[in-house]
KELUM-528062 format. One record per atom (N, C-alpha, C, O): residue number from 1; atom name; x, y, z. Coordinates in steps of 0.2 Angstrom, whole numbers. Layout:
# KELUM-528062
<node i="NUM" at="CA" px="X" py="Y" pz="Z"/>
...
This chain:
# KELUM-528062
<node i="1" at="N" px="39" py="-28" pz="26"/>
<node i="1" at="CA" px="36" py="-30" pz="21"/>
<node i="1" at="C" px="30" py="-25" pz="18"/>
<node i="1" at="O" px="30" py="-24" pz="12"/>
<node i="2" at="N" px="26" py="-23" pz="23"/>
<node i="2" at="CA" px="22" py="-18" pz="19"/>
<node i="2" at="C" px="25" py="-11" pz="16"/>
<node i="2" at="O" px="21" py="-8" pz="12"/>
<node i="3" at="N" px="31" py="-8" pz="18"/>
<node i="3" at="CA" px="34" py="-3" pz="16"/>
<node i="3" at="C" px="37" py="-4" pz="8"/>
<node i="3" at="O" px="39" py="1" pz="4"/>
<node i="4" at="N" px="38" py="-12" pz="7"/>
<node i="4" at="CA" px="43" py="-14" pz="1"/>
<node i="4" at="C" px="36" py="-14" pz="-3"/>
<node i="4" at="O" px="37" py="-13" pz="-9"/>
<node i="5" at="N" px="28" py="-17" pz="-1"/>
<node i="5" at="CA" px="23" py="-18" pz="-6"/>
<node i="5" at="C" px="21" py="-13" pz="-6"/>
<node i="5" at="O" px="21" py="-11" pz="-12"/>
<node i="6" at="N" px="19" py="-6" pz="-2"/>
<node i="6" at="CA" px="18" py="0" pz="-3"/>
<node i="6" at="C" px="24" py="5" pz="-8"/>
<node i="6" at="O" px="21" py="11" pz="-10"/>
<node i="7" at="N" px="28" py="4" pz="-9"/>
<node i="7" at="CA" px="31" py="8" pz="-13"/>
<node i="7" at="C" px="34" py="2" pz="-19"/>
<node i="7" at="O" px="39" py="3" pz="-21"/>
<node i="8" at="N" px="32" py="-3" pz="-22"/>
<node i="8" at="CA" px="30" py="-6" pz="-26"/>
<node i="8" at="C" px="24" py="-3" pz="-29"/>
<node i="8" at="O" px="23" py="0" pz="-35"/>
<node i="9" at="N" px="19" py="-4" pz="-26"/>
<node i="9" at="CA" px="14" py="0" pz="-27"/>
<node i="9" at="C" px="12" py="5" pz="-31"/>
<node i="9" at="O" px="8" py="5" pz="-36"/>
<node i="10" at="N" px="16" py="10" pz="-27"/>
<node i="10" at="CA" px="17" py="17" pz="-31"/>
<node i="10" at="C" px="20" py="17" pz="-37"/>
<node i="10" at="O" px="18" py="19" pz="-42"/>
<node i="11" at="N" px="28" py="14" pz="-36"/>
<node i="11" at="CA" px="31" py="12" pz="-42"/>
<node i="11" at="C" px="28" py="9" pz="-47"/>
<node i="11" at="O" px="30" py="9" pz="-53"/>
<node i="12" at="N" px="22" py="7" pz="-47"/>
<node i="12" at="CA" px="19" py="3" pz="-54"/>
<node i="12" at="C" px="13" py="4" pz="-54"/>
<node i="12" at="O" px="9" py="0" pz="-56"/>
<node i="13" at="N" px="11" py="10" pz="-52"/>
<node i="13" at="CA" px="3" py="12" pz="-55"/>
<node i="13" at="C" px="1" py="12" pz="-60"/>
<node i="13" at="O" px="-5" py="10" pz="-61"/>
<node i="14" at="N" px="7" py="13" pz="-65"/>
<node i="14" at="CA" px="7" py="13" pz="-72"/>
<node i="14" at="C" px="4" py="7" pz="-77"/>
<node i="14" at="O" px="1" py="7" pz="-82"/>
<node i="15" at="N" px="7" py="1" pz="-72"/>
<node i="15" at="CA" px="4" py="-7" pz="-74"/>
<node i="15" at="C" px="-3" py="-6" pz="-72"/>
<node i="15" at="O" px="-5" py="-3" pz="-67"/>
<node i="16" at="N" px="-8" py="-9" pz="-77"/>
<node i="16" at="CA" px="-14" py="-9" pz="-75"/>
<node i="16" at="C" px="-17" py="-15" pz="-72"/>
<node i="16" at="O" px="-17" py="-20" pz="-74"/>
<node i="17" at="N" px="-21" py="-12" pz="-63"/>
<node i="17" at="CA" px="-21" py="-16" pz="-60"/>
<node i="17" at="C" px="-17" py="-19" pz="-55"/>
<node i="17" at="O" px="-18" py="-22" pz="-50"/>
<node i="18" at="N" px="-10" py="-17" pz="-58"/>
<node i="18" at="CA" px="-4" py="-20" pz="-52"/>
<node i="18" at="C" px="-2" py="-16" pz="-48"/>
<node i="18" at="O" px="-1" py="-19" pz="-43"/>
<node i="19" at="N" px="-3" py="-11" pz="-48"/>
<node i="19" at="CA" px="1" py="-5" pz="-41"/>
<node i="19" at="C" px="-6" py="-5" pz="-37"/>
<node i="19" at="O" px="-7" py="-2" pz="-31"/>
<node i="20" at="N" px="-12" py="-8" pz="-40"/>
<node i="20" at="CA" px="-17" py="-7" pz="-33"/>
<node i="20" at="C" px="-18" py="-13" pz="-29"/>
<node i="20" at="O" px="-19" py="-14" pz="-23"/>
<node i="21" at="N" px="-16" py="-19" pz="-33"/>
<node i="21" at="CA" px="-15" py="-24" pz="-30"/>
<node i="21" at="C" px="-9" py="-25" pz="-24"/>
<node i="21" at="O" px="-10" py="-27" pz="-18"/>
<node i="22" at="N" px="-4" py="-22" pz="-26"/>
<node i="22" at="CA" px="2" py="-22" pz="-21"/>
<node i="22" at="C" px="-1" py="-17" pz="-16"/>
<node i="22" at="O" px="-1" py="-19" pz="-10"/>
<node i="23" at="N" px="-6" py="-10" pz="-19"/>
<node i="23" at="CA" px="-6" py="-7" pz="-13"/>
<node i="23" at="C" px="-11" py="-9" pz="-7"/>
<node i="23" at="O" px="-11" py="-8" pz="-1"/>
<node i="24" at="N" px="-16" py="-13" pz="-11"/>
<node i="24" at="CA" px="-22" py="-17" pz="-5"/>
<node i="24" at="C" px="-15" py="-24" pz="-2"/>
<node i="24" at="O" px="-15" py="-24" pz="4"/>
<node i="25" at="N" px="-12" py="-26" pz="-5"/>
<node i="25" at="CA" px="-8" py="-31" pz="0"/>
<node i="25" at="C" px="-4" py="-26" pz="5"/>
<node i="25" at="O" px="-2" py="-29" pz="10"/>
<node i="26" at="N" px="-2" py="-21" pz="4"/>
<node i="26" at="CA" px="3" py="-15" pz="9"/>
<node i="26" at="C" px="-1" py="-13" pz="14"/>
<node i="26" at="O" px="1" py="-13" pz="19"/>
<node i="27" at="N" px="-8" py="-12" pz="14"/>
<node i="27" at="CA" px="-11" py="-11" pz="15"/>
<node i="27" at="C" px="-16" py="-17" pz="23"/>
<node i="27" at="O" px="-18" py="-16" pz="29"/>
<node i="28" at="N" px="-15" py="-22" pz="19"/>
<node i="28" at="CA" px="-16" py="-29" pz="23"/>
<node i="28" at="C" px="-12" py="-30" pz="28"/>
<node i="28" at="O" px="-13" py="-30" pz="34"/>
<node i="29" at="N" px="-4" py="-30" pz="24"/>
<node i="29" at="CA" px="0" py="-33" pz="29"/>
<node i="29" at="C" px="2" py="-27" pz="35"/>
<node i="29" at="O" px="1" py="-28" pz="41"/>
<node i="30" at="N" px="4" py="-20" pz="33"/>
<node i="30" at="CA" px="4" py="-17" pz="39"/>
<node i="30" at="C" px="-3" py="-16" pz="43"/>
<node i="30" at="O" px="-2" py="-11" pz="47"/>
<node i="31" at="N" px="-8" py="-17" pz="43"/>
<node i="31" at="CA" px="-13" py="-19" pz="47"/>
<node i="31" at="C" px="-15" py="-23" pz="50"/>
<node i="31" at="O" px="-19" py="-24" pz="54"/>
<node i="32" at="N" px="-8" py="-30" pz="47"/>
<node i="32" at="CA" px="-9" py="-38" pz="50"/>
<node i="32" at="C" px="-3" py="-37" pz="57"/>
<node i="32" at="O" px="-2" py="-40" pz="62"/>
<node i="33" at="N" px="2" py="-31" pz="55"/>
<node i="33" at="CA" px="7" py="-29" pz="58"/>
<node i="33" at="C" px="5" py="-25" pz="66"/>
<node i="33" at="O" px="6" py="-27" pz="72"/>
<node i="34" at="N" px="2" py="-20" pz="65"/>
<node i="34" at="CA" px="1" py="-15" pz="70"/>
<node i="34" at="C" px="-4" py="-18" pz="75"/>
<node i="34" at="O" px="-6" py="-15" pz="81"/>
<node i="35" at="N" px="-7" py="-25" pz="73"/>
<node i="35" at="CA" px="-10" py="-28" pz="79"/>
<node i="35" at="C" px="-8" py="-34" pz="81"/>
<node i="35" at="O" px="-11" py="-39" pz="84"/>
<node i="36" at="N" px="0" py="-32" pz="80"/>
<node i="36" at="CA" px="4" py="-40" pz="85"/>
<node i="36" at="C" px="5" py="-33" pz="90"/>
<node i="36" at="O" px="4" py="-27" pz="91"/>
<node i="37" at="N" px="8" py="-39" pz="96"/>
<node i="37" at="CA" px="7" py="-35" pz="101"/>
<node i="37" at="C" px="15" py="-35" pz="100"/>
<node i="37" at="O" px="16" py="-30" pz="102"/>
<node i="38" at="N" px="21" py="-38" pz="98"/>
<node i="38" at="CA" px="27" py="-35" pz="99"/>
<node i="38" at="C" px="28" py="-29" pz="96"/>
<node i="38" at="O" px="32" py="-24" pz="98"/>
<node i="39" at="N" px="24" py="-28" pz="89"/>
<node i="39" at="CA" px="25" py="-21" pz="86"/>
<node i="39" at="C" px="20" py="-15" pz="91"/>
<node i="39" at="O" px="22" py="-10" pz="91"/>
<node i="40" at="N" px="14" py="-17" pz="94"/>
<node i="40" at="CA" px="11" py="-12" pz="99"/>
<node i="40" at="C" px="18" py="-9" pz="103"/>
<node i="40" at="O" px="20" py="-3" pz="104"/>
<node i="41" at="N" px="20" py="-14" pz="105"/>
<node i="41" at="CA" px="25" py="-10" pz="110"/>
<node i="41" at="C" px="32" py="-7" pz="109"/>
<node i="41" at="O" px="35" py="-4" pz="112"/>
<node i="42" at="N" px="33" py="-9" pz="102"/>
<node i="42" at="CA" px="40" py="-4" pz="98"/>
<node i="42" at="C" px="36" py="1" pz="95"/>
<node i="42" at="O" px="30" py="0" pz="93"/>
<node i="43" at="N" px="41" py="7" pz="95"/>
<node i="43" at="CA" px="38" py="11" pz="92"/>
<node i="43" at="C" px="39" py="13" pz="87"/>
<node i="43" at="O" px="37" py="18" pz="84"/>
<node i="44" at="N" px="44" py="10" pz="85"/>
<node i="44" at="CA" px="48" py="10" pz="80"/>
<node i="44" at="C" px="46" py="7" pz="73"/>
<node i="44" at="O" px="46" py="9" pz="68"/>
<node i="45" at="N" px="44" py="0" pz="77"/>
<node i="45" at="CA" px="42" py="-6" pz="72"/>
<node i="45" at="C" px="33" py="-2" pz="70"/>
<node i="45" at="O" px="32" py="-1" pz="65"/>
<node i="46" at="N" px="30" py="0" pz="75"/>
<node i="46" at="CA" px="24" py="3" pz="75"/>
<node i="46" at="C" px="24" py="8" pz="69"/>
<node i="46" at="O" px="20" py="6" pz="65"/>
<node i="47" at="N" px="28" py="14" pz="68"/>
<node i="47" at="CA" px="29" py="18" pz="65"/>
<node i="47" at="C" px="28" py="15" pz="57"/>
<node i="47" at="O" px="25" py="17" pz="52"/>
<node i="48" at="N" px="34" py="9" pz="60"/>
<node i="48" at="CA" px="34" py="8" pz="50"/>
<node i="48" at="C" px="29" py="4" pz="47"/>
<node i="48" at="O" px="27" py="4" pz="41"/>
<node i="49" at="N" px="26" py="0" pz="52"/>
<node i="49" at="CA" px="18" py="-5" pz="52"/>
<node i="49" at="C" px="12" py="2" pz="48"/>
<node i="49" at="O" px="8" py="1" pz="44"/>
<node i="50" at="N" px="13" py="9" pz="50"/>
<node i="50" at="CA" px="12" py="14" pz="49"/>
<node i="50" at="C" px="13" py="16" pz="40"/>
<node i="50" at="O" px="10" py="18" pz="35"/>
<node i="51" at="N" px="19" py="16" pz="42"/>
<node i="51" at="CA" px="22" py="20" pz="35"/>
<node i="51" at="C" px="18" py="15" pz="28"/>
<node i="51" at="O" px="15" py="17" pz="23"/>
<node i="52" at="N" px="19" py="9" pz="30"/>
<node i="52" at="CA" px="16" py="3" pz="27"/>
<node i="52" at="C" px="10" py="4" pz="24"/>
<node i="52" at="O" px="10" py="3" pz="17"/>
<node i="53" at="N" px="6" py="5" pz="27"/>
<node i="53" at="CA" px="-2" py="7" pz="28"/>
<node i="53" at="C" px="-2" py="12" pz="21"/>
<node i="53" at="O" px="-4" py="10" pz="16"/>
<node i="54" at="N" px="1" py="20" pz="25"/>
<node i="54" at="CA" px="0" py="26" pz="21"/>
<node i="54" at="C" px="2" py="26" pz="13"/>
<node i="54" at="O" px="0" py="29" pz="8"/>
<node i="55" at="N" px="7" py="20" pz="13"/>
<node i="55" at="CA" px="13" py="20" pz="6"/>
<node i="55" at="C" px="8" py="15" pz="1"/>
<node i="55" at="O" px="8" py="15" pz="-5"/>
<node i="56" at="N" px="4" py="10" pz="6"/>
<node i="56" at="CA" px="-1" py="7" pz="1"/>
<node i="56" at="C" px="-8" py="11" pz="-1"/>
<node i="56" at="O" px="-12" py="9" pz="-5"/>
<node i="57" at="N" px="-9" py="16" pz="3"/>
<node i="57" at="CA" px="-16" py="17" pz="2"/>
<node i="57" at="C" px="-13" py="23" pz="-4"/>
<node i="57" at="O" px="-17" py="25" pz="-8"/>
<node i="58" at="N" px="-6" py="25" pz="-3"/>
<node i="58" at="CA" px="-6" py="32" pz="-10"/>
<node i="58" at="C" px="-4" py="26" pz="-15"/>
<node i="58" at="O" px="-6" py="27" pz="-21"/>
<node i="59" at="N" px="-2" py="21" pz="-14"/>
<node i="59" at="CA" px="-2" py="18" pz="-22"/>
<node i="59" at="C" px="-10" py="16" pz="-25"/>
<node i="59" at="O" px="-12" py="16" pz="-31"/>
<node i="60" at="N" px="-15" py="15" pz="-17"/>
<node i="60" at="CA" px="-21" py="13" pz="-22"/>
<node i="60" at="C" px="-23" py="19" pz="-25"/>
<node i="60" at="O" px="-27" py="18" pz="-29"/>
<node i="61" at="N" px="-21" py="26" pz="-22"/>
<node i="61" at="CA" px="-24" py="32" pz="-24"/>
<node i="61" at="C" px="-23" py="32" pz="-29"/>
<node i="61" at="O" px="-27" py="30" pz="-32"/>
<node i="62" at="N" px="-16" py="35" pz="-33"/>
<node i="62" at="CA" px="-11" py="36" pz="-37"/>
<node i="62" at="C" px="-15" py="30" pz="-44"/>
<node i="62" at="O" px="-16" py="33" pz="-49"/>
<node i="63" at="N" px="-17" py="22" pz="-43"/>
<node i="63" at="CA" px="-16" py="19" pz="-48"/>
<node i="63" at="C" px="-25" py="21" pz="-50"/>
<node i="63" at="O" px="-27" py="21" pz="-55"/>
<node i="64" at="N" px="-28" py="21" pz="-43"/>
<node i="64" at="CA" px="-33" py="21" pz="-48"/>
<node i="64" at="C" px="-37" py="30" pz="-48"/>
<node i="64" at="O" px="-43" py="32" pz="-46"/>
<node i="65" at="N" px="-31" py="34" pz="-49"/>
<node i="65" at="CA" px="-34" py="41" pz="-53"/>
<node i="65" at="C" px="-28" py="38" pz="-61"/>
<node i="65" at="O" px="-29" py="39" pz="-67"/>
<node i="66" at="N" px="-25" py="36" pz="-59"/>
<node i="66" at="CA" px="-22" py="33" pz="-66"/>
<node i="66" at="C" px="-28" py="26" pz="-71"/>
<node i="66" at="O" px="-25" py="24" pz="-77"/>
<node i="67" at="N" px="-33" py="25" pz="-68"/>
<node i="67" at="CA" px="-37" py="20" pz="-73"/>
<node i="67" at="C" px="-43" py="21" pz="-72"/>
<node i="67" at="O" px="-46" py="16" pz="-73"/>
<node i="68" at="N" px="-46" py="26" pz="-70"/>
<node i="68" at="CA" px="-51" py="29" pz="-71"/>
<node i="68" at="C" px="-51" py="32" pz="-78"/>
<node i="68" at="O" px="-57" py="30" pz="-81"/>
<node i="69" at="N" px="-47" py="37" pz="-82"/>
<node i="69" at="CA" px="-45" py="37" pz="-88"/>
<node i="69" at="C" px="-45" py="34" pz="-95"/>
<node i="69" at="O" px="-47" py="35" pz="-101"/>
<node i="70" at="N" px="-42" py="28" pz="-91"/>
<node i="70" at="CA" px="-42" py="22" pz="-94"/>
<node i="70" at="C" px="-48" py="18" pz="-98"/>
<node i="70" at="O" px="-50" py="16" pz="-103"/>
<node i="71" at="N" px="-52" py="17" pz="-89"/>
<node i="71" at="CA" px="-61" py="16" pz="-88"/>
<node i="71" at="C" px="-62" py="18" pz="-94"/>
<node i="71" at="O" px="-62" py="14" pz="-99"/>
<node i="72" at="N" px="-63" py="25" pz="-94"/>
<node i="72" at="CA" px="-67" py="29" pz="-97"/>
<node i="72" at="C" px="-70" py="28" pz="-107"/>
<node i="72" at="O" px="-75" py="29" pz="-110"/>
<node i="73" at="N" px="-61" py="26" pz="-107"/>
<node i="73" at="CA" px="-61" py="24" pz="-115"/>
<node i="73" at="C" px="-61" py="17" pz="-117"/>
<node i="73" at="O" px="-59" py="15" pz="-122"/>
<node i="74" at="N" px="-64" py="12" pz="-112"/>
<node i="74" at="CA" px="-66" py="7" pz="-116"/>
<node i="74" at="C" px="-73" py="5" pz="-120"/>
<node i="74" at="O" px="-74" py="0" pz="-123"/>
């Protein structure tokens, strides 16, 4: 789940407000993920609880170097 909100994320920086929303929720969930103990012990499942994380925090990067600009000109 948090790999599909995290490249959602990214995918929609350009909506204003939306790709950082998705990337704070990618960002939630694979953090709600890496502290079950079935994904502690896959490493597999851990990995993507991981990828999860990184793919939301470049969407919140990505959306708000894109709306700071925006800021700017209201």
């Amino acid at each position: 789940m948090s790999i599909a909100l995290g490249a959602l994320s990214v995918a929609s920086f350009w909506v204003v407000g939306l790709g950082f929303l998705f990337g704070v929720a990618a960002v939630v969930c694979g953090a709600i993920a890496t502290s079950r103990s079935a994904v502690v012990d896959d490493e597999a499942a851990s990995l993507r609880a991981l990828l999860g994380v990184v793919a939301g925090a470049a969407g919140i990067t990505v959306s708000a170097i894109a709306l700071l600009p925006m800021l700017a000109h209201l």
